[in-house]
C-alpha positions in Angstrom: 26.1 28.3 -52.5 22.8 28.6 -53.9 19.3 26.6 -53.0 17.4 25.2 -55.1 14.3 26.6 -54.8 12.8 24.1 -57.4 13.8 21.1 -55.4 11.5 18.0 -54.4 11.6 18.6 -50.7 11.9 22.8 -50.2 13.8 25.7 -50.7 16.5 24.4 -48.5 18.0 21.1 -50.4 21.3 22.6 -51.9 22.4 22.1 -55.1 25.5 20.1 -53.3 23.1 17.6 -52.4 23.9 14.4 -54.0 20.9 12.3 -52.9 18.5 11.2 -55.9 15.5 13.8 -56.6 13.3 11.3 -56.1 14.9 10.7 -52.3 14.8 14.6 -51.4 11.0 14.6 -50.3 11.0 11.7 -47.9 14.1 12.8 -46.7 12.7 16.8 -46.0 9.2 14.5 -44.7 11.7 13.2 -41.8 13.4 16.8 -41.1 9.7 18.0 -40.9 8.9 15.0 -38.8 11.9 15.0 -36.7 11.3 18.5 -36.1 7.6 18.8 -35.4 7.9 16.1 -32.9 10.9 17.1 -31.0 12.2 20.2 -31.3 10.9 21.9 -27.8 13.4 25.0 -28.5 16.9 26.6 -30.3 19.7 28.3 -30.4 22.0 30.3 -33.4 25.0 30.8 -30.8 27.0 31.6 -34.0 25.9 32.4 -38.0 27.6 28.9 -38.9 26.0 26.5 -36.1 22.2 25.9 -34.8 21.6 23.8 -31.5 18.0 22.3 -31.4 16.9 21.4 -27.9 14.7 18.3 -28.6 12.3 16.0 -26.6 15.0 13.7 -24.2 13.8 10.0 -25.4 15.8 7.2 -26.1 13.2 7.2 -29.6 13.7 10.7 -30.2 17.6 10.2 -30.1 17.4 7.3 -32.3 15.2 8.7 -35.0 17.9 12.1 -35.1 21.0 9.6 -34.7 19.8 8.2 -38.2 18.8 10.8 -40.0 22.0 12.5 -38.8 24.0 9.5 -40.7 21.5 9.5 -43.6 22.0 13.2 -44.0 26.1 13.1 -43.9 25.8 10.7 -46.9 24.4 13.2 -49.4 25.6 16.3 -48.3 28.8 16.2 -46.1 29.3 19.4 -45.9 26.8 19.1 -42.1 28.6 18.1 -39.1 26.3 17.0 -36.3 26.3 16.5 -32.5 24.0 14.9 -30.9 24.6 14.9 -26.8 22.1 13.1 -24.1 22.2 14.3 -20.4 19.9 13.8 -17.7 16.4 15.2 -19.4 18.3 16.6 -22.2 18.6 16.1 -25.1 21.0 18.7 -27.9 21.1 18.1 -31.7 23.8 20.8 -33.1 24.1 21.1 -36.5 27.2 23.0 -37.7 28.1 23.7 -41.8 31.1 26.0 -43.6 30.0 29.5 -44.4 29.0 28.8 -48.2 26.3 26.9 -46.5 24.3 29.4 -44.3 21.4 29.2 -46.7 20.6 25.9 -45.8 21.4 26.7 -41.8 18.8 29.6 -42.0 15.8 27.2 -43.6 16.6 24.7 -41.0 16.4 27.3 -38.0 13.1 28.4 -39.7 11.9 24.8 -39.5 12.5 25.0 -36.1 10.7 28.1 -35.2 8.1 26.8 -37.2 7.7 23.6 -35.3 7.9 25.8 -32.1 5.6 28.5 -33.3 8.3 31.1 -33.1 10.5 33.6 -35.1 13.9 32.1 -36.2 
């Protein structure tokens, strides 16, 4: 699997994405989004699977449940989770090994949004 690096919406849309190129930078705005508002901290507990601890709101769990759906609809290779406990609030995003590229620029979005290392 290989990213394309000349991709409307970054260096880590896939080639196996099928959503339009014209789609691909409004979608990557609502990663960015989704991210920069939420993400409070993360986890790589395996190379294949990244668990985002986000900001517990019933908004927050909304906005990720969609994009989540919207996501699975051009590239189905993602599996997400997204679990709500008491002033919690987990987003795990799991993908097949071919797909670690993409795994990688989404745990760097993360640190990013943090201000961290991935």
């Amino acid at each position: 699997m290989e990213l394309n690096e000349n991709a409307p919406g970054g260096t880590w849309v896939p080639d196996a994405c099928t959503l339009p190129a014209a789609d691909r930078l409004p979608r990557a705005a609502e990663f960015d989004g989704l991210f920069a508002d939420a993400v409070r901290g993360f986890e790589r507990a395996e190379p294949a699977r990244l668990r985002l601890d986000l900001q517990p709101s019933p908004q927050l769990a909304g906005r990720a449940a969609e994009l989540m759906v919207a996501e699975t609809g051009c590239c189905s290779f993602f599996t997400f989770s997204l679990t709500a406990a008491t002033d919690r609030l987990a987003l795990e995003i799991s993908v097949p090994a071919q797909y670690l590229g993409v795994l990688d620029a989404l745990a760097e979005l993360a640190a990013a949004a943090i201000g961290t290392a991935a």
